[in-house]
CHARMM-style PDB file with segment names, atoms N, HN, CA, C and O in Angstrom:
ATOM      1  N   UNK     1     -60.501 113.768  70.559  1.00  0.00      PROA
ATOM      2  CA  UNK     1     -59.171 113.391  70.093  1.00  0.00      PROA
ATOM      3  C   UNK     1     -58.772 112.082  70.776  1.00  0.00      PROA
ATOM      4  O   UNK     1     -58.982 111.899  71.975  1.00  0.00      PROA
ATOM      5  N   UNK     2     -58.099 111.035  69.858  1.00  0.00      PROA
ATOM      6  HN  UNK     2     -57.929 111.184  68.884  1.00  0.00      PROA
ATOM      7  CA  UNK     2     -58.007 109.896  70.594  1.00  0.00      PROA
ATOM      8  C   UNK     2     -56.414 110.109  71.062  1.00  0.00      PROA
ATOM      9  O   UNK     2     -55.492 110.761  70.573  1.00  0.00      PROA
ATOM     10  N   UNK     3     -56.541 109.136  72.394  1.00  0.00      PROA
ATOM     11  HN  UNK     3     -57.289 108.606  72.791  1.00  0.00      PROA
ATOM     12  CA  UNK     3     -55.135 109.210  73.415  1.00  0.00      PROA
ATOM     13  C   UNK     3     -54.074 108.492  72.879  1.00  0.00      PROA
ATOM     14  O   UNK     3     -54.549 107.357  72.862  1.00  0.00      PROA
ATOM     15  N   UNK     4     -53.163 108.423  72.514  1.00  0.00      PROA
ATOM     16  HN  UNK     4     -52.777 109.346  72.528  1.00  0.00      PROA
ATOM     17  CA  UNK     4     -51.792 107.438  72.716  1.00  0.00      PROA
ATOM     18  C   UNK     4     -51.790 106.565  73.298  1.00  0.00      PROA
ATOM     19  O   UNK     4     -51.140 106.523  74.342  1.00  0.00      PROA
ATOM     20  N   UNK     5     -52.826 105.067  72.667  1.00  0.00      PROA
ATOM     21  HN  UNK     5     -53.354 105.101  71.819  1.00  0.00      PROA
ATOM     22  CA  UNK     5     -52.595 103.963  73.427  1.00  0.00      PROA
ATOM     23  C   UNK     5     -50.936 103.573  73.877  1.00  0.00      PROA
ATOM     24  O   UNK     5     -50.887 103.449  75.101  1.00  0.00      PROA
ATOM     25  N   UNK     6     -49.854 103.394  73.354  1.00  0.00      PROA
ATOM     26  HN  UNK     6     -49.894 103.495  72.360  1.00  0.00      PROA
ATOM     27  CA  UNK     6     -48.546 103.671  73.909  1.00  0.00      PROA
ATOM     28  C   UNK     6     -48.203 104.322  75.027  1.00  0.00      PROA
ATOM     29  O   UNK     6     -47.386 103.641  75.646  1.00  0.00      PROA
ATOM     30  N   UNK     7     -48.505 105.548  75.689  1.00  0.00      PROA
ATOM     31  HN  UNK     7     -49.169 106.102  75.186  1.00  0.00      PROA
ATOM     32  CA  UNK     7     -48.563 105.929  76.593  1.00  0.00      PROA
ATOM     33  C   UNK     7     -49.829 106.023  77.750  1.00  0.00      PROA
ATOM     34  O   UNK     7     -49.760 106.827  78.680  1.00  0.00      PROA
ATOM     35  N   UNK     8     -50.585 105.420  77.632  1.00  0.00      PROA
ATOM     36  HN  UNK     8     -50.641 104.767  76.876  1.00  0.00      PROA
ATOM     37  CA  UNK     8     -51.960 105.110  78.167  1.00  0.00      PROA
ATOM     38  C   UNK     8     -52.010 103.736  78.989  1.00  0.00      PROA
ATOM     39  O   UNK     8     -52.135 103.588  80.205  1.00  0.00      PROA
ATOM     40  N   UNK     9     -51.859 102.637  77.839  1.00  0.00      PROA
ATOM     41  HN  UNK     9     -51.757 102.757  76.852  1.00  0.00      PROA
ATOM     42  CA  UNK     9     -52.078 101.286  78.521  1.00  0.00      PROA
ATOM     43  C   UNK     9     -50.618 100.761  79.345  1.00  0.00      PROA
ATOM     44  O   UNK     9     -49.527 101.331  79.355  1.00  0.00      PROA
ATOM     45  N   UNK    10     -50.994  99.548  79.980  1.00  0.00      PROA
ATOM     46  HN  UNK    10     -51.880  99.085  79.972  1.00  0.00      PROA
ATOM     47  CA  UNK    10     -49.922  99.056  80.796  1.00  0.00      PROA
ATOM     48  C   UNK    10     -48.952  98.473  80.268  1.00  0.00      PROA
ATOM     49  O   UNK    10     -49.406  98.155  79.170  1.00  0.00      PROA
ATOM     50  N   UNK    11     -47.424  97.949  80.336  1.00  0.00      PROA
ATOM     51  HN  UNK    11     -47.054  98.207  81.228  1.00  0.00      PROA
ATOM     52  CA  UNK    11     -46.609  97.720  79.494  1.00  0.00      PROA
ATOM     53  C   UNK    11     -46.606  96.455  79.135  1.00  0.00      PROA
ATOM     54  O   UNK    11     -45.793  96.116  78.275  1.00  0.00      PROA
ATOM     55  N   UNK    12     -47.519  95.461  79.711  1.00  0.00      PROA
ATOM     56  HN  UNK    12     -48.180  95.737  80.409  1.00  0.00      PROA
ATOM     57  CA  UNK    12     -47.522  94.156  79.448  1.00  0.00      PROA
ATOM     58  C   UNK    12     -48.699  93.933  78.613  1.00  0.00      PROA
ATOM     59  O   UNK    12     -48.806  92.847  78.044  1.00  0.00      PROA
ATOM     60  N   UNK    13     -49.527  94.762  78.483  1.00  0.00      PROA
ATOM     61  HN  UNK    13     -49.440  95.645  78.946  1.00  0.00      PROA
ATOM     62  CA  UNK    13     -50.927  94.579  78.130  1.00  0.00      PROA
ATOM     63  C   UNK    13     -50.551  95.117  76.724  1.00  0.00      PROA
ATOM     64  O   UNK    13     -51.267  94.890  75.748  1.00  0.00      PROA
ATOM     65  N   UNK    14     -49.491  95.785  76.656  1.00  0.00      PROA
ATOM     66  HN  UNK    14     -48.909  95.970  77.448  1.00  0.00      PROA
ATOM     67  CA  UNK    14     -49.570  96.300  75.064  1.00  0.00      PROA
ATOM     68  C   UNK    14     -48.362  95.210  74.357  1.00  0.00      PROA
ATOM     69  O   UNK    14     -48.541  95.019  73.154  1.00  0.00      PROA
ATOM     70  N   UNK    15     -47.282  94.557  74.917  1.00  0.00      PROA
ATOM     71  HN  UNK    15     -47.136  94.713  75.894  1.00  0.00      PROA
ATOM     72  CA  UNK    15     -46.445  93.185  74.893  1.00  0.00      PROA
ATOM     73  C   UNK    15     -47.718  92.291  73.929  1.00  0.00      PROA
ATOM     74  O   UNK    15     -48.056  91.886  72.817  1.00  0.00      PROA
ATOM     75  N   UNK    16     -48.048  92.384  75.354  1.00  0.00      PROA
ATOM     76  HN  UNK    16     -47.773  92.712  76.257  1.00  0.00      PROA
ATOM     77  CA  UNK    16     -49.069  91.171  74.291  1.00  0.00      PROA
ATOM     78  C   UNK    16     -50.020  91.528  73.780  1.00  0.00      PROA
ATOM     79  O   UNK    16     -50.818  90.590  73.789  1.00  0.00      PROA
ATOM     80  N   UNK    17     -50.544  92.618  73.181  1.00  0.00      PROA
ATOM     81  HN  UNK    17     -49.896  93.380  73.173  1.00  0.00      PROA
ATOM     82  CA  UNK    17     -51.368  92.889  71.914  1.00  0.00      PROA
ATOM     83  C   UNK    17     -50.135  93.147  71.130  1.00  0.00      PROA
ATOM     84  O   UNK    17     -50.364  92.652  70.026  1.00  0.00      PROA
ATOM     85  N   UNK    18     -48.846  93.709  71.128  1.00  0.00      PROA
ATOM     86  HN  UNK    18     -48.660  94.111  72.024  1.00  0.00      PROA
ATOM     87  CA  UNK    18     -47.868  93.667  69.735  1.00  0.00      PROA
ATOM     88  C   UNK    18     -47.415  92.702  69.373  1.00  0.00      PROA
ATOM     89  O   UNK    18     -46.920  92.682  68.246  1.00  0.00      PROA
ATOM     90  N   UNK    19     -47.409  91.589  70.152  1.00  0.00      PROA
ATOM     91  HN  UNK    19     -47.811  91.606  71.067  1.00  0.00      PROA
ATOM     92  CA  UNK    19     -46.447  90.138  69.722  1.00  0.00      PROA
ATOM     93  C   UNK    19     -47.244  89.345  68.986  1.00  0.00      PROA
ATOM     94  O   UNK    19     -46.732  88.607  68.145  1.00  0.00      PROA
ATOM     95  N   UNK    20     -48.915  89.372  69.226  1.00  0.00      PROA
ATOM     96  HN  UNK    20     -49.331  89.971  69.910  1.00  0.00      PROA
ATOM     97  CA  UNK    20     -49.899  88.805  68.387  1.00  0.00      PROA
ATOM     98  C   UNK    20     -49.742  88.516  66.932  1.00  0.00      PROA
ATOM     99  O   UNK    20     -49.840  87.552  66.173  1.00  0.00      PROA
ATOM    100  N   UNK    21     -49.516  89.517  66.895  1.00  0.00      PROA
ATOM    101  HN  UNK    21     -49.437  90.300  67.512  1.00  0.00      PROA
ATOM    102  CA  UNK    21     -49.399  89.518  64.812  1.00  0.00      PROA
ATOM    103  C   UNK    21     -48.316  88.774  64.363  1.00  0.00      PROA
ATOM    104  O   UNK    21     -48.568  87.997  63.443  1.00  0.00      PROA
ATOM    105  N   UNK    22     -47.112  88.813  64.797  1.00  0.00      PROA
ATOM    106  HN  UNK    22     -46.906  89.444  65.545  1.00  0.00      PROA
ATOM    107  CA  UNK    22     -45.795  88.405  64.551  1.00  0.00      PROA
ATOM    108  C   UNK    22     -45.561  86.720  65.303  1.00  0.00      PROA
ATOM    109  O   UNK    22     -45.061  85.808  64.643  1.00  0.00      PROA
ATOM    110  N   UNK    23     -45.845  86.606  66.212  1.00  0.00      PROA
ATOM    111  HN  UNK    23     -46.251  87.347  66.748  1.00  0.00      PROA
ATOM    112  CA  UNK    23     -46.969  85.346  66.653  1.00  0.00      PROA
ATOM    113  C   UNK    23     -47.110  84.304  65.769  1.00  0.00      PROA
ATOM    114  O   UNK    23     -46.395  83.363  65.426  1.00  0.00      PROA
ATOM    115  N   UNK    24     -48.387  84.768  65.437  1.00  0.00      PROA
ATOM    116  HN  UNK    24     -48.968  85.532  65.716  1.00  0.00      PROA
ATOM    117  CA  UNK    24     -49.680  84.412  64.341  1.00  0.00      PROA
ATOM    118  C   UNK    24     -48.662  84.121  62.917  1.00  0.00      PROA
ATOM    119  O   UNK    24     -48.812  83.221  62.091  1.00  0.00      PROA
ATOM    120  N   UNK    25     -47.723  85.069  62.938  1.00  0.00      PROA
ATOM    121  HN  UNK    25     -47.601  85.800  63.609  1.00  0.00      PROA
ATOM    122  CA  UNK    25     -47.318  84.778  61.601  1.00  0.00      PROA
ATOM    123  C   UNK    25     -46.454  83.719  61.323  1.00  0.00      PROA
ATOM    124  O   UNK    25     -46.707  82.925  60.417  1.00  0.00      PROA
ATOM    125  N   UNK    26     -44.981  83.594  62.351  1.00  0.00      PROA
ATOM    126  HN  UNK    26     -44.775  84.239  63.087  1.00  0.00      PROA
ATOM    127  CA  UNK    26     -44.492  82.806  62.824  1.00  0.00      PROA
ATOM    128  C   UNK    26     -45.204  80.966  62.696  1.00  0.00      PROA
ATOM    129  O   UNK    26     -44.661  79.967  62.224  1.00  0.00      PROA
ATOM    130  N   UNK    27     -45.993  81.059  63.060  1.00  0.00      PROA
ATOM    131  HN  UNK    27     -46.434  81.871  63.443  1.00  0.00      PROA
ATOM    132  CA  UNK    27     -47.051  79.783  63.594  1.00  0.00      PROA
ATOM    133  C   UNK    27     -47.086  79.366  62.149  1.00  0.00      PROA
ATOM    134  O   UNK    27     -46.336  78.473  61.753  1.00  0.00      PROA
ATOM    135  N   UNK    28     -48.035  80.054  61.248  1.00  0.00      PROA
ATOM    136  HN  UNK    28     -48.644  80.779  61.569  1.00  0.00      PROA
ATOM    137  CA  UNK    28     -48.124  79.659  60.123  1.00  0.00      PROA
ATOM    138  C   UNK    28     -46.829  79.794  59.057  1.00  0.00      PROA
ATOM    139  O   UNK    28     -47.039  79.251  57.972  1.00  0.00      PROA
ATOM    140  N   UNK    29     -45.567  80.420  59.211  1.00  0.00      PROA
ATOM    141  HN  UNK    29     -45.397  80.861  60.092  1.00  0.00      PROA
ATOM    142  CA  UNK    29     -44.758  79.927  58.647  1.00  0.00      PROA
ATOM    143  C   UNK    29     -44.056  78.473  59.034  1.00  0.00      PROA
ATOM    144  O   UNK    29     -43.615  77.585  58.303  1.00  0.00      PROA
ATOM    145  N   UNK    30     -44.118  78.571  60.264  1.00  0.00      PROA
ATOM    146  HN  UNK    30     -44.476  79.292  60.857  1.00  0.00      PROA
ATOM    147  CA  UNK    30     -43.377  76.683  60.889  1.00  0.00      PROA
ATOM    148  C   UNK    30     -44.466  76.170  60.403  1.00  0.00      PROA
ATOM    149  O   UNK    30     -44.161  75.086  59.907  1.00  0.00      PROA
ATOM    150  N   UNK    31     -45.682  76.398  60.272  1.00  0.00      PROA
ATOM    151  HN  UNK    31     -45.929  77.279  60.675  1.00  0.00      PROA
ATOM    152  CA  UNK    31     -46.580  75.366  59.723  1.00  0.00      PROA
ATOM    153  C   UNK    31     -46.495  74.865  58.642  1.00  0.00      PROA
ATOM    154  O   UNK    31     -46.860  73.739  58.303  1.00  0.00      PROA
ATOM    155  N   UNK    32     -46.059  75.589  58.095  1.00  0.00      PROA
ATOM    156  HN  UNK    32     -45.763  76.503  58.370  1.00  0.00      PROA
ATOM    157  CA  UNK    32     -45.814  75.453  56.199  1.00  0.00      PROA
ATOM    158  C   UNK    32     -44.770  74.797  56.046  1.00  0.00      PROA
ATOM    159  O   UNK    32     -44.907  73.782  55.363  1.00  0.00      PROA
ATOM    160  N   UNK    33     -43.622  75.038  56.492  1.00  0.00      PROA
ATOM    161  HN  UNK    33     -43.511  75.863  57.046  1.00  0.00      PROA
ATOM    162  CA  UNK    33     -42.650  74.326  56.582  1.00  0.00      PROA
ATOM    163  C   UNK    33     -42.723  72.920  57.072  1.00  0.00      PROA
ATOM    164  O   UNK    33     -42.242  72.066  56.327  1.00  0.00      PROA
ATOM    165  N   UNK    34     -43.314  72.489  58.352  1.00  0.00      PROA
ATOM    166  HN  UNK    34     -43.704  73.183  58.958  1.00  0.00      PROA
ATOM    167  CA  UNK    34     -43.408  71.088  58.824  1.00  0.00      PROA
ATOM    168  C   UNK    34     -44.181  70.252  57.986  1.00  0.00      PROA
ATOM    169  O   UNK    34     -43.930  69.057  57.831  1.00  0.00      PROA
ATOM    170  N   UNK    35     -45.862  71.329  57.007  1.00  0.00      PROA
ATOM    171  HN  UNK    35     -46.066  72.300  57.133  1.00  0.00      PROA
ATOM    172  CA  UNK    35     -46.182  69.961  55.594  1.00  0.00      PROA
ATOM    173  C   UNK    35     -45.508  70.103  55.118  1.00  0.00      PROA
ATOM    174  O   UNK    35     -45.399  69.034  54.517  1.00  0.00      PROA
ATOM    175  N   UNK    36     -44.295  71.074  54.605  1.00  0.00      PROA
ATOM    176  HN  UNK    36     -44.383  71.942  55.093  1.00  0.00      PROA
ATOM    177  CA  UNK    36     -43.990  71.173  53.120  1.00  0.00      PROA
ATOM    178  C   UNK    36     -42.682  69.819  53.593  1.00  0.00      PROA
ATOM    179  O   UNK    36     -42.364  69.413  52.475  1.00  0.00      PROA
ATOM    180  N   UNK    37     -42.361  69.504  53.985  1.00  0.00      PROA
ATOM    181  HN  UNK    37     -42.619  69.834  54.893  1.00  0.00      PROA
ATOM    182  CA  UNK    37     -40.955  69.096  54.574  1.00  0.00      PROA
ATOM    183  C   UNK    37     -41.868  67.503  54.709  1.00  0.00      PROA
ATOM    184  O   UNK    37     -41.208  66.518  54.376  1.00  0.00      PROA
ATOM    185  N   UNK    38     -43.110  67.287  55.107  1.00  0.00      PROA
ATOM    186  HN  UNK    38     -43.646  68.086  55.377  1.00  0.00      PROA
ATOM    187  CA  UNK    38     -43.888  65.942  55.321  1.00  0.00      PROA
ATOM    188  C   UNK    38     -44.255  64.918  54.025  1.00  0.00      PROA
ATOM    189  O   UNK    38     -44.275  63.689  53.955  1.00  0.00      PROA
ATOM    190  N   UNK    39     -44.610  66.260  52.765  1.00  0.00      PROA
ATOM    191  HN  UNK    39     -44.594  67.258  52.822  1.00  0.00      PROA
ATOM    192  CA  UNK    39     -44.719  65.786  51.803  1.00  0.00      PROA
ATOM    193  C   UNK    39     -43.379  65.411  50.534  1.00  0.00      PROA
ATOM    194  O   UNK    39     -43.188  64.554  49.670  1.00  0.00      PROA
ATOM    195  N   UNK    40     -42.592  66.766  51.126  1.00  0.00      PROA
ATOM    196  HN  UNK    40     -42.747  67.462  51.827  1.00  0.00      PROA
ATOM    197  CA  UNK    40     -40.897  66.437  49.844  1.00  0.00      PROA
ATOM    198  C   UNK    40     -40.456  65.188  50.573  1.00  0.00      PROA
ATOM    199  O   UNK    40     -39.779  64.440  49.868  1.00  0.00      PROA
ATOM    200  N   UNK    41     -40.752  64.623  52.277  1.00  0.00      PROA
ATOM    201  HN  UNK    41     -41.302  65.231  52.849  1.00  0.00      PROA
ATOM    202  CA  UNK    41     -39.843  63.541  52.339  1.00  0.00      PROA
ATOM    203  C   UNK    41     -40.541  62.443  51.727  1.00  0.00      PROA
ATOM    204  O   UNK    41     -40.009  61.339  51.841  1.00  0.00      PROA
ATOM    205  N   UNK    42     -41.723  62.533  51.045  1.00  0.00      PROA
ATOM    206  HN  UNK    42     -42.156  63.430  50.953  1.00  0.00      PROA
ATOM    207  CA  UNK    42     -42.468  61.332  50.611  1.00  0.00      PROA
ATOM    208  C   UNK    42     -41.626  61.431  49.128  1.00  0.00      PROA
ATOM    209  O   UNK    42     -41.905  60.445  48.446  1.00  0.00      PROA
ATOM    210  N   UNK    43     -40.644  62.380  48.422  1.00  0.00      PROA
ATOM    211  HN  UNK    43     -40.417  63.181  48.976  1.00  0.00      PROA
ATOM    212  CA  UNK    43     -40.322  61.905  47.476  1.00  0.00      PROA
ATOM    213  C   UNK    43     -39.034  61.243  47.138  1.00  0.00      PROA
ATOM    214  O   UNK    43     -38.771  60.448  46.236  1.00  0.00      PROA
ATOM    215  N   UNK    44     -37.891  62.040  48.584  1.00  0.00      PROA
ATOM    216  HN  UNK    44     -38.105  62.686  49.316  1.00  0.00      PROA
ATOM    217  CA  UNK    44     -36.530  61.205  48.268  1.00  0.00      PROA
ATOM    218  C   UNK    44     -35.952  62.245  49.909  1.00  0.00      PROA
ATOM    219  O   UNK    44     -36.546  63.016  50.663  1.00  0.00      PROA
ATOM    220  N   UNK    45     -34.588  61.730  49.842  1.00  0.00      PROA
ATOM    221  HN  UNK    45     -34.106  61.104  49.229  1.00  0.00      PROA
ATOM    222  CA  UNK    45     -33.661  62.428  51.073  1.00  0.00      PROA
ATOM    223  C   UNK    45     -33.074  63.409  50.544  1.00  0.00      PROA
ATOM    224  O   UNK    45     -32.714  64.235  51.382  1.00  0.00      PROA
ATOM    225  N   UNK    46     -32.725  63.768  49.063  1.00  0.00      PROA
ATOM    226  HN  UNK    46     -33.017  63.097  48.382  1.00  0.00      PROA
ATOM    227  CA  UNK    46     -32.232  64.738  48.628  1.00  0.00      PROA
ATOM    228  C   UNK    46     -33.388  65.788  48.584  1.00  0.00      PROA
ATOM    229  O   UNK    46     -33.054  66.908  48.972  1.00  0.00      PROA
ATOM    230  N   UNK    47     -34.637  65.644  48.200  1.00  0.00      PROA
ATOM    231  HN  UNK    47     -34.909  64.734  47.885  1.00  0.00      PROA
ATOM    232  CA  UNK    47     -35.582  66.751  48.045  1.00  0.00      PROA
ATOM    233  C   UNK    47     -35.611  67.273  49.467  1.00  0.00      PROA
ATOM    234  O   UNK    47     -35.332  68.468  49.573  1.00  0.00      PROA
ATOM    235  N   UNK    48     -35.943  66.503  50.772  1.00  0.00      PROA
ATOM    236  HN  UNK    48     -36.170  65.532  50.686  1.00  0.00      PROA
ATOM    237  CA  UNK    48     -36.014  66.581  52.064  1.00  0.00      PROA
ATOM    238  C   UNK    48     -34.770  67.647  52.731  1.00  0.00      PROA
ATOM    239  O   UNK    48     -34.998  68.612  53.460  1.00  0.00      PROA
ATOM    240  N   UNK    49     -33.301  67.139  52.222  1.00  0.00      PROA
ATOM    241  HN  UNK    49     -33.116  66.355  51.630  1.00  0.00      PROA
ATOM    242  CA  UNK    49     -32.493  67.766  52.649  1.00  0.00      PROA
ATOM    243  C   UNK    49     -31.981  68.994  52.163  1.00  0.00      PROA
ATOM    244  O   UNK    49     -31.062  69.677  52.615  1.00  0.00      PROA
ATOM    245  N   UNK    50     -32.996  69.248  50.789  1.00  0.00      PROA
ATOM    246  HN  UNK    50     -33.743  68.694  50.422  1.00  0.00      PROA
ATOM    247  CA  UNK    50     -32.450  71.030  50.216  1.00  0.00      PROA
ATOM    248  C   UNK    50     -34.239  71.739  51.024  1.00  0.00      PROA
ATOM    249  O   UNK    50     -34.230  72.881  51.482  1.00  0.00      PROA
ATOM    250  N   UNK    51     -35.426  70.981  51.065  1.00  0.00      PROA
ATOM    251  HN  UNK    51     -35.433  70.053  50.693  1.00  0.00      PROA
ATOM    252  CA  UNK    51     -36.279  71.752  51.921  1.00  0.00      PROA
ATOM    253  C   UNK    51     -35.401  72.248  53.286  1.00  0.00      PROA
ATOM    254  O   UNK    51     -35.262  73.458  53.466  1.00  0.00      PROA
ATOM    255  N   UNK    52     -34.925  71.465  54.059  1.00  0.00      PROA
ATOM    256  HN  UNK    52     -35.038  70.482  53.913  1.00  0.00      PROA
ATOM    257  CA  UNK    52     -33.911  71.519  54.882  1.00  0.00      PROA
ATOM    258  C   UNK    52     -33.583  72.870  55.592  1.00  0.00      PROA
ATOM    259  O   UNK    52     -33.768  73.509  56.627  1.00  0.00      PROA
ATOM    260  N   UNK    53     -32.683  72.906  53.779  1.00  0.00      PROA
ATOM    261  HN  UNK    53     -32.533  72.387  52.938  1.00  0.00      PROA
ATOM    262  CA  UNK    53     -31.264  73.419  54.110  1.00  0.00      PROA
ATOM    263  C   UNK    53     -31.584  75.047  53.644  1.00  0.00      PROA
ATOM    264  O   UNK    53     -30.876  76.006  53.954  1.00  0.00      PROA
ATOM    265  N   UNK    54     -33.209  75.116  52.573  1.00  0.00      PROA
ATOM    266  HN  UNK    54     -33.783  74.337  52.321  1.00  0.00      PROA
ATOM    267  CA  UNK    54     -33.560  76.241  52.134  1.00  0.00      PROA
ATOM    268  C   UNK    54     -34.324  77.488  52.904  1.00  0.00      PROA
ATOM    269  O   UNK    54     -34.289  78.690  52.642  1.00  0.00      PROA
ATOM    270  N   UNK    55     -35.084  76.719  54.030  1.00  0.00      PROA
ATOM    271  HN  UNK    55     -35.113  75.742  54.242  1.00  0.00      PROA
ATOM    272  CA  UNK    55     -35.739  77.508  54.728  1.00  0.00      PROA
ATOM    273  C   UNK    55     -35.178  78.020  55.958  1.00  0.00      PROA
ATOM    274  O   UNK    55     -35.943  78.847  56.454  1.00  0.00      PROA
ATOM    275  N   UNK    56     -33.946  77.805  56.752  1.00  0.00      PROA
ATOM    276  HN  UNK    56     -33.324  77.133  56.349  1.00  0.00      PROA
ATOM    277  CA  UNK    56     -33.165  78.939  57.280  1.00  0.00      PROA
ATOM    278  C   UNK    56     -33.361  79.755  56.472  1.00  0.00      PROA
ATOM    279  O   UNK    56     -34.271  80.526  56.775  1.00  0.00      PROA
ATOM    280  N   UNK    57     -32.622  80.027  55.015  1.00  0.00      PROA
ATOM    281  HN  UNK    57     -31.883  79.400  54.769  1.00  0.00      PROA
ATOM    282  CA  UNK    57     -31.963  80.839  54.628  1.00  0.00      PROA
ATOM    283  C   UNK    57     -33.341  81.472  54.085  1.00  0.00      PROA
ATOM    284  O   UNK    57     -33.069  82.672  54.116  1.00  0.00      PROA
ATOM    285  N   UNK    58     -34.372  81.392  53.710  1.00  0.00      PROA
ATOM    286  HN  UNK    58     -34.593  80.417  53.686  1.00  0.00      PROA
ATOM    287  CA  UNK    58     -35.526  82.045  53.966  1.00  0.00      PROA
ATOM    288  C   UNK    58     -35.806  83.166  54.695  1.00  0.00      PROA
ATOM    289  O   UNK    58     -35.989  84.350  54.412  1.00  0.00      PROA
ATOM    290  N   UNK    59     -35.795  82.264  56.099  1.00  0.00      PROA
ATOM    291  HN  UNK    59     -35.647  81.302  56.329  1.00  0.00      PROA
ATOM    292  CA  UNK    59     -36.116  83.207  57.228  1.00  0.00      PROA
ATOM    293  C   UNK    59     -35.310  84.188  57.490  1.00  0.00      PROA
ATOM    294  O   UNK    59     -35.653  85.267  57.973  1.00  0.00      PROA
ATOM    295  N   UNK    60     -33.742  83.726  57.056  1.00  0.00      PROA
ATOM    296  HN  UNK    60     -33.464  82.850  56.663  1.00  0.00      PROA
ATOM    297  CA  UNK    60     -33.307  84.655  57.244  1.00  0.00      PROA
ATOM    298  C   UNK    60     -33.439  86.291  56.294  1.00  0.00      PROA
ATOM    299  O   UNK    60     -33.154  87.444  56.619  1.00  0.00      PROA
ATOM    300  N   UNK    61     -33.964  85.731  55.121  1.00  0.00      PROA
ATOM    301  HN  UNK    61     -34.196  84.795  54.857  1.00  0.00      PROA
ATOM    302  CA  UNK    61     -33.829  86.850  53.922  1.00  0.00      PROA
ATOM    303  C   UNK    61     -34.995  87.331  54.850  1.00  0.00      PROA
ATOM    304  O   UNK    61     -34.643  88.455  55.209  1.00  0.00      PROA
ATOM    305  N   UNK    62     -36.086  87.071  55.360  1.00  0.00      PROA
ATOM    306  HN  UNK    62     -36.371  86.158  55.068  1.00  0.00      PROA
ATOM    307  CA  UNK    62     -37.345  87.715  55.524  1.00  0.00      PROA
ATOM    308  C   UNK    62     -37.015  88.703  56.879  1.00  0.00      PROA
ATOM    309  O   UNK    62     -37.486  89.836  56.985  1.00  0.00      PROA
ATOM    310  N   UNK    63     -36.114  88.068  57.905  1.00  0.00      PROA
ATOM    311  HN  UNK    63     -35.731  87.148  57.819  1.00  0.00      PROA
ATOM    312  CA  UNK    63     -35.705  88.832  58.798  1.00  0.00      PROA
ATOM    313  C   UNK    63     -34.903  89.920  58.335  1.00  0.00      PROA
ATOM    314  O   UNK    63     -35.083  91.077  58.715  1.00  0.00      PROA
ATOM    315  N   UNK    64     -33.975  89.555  57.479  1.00  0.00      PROA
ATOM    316  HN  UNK    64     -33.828  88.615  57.171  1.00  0.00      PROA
ATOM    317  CA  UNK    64     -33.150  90.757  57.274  1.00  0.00      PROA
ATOM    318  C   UNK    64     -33.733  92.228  56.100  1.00  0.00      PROA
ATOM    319  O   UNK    64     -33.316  93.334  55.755  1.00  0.00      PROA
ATOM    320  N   UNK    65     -34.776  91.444  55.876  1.00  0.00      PROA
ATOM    321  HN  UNK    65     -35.115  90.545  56.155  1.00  0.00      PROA
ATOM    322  CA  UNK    65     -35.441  92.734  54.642  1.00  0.00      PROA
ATOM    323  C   UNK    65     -36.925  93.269  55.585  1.00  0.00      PROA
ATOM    324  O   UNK    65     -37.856  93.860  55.038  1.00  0.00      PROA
ATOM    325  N   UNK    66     -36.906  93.025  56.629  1.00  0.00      PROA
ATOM    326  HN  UNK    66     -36.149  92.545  57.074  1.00  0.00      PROA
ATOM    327  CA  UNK    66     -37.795  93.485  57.299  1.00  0.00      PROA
ATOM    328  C   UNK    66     -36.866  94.380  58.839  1.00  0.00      PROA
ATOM    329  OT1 UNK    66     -37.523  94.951  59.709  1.00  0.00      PROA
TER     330      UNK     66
END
């Protein structure tokens, strides 16, 4: 029978195997955002400033439905 890694391992050692994923995900959402935001400013200041102004409100829908 396997043990309850949760109650088994140390509390920092399991910190940072849970933050990994959420991490990782994080990373590649600012990533997406910093090209996507590199290439709309190659088309005007208005496209630039609704990329902007859209991806708070993104993150926030993704935080709040999670």
């Amino acid at each position: 029978m396997a043990e309850n890694k949760m109650a088994v391992l140390p509390v920092g050692k399991l910190i940072f195997e849970m933050s990994l994923p959420p991490l990782f995900s994080m990373f590649l959402q600012y990533s997406y955002n910093l090209l996507d935001s590199a290439f709309v400013a190659r088309l005007s200041e208005n496209a630039l400033t609704a990329v902007s102004l859209s991806f708070p409100i993104t993150t926030l829908m993704n935080a709040v439905s999670i």
